[in-house]
N, C-alpha and C positions, 0 to 999 in steps of 0.2 A: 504494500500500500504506500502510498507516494505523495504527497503534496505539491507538486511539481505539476505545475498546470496542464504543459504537456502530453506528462505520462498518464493525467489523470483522463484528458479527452483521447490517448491512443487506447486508453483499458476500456471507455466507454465505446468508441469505435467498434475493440476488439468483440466487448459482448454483444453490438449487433447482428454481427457475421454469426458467432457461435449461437446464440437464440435464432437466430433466422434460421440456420441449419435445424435445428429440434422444433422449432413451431411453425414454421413457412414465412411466407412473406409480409411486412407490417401490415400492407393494404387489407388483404385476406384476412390477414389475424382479427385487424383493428374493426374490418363488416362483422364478421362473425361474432365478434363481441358487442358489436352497436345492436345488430340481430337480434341476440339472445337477450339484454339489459331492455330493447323497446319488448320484446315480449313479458319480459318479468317485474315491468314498470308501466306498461301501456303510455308512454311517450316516444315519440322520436328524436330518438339520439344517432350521432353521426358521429363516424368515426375519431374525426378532429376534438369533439367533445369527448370520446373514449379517452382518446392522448391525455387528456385535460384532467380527467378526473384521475390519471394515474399518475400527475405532475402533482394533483392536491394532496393525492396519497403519499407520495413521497417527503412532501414541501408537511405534511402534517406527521410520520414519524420520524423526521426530524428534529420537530417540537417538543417530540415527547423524548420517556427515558432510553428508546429501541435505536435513538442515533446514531447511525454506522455511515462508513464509508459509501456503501454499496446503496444509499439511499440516496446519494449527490449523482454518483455515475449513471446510476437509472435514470435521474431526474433530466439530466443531460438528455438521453437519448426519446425522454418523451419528450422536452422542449423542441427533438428534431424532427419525431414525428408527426408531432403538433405541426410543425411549419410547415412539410412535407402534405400532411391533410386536411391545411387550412382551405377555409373559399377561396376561389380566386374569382379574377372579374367572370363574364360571360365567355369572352375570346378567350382567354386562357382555358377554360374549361370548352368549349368547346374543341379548339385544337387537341385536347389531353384527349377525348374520345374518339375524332378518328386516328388517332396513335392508336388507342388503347383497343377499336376494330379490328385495325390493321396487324397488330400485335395478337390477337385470337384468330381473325384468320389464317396465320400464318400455323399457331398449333392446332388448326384441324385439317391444314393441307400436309397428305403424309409424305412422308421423306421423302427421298430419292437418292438412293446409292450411286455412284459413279463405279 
């Protein structure tokens, strides 16, 4: 553990890659939990709110007696996903979708060996 502002965003970096590998990707994650919280809350919540309430969580055992390192590094990487799944204007969100077509049709067209 490091106090070295550096080492502390290359360890928070680091634990993205390794959680990404064990739960997939934020996007995915972050639906699948907005999903399940509007069904178990009967509101609509968005992912970007997802980030958020895991930034309060963090940003709140902090506060308390459970303050660890590993509460700052998390916090980090939901402050990235927050930014990563905040609104954007209209044009940006638009462009982001036909990417994000273009990016699914390409994994339903099957391979092609050479």
């Amino acid at each position: 553990m490091s106090t070295n502002p550096h080492s502390i965003l290359e360890e928070a970096r680091s634990l993205i890659g390794e959680r990404g590998a064990n739960y997939g990707g934020i996007e995915d994650n972050f639906s699948r939990i907005a999903i399940i919280a509007q069904t178990a809350l009967n509101v609509q919540i968005t992912p970007y709110q997802v980030a958020m309430v895991h930034v309060a969580t963090k940003l709140a055992r902090m506060a308390g007696p459970g303050d660890k390192h590993d509460n700052y590094v998390d916090a980090i990487n939901y402050l990235a996903f927050a930014e990563m799944l905040r609104p954007r204007p209209r044009d940006t969100i638009e462009a982001d979708i036909v990417e994000m077509a273009g990016k699914l049709k390409a994994r339903r067209e099957p391979e092609t060996t050479s």
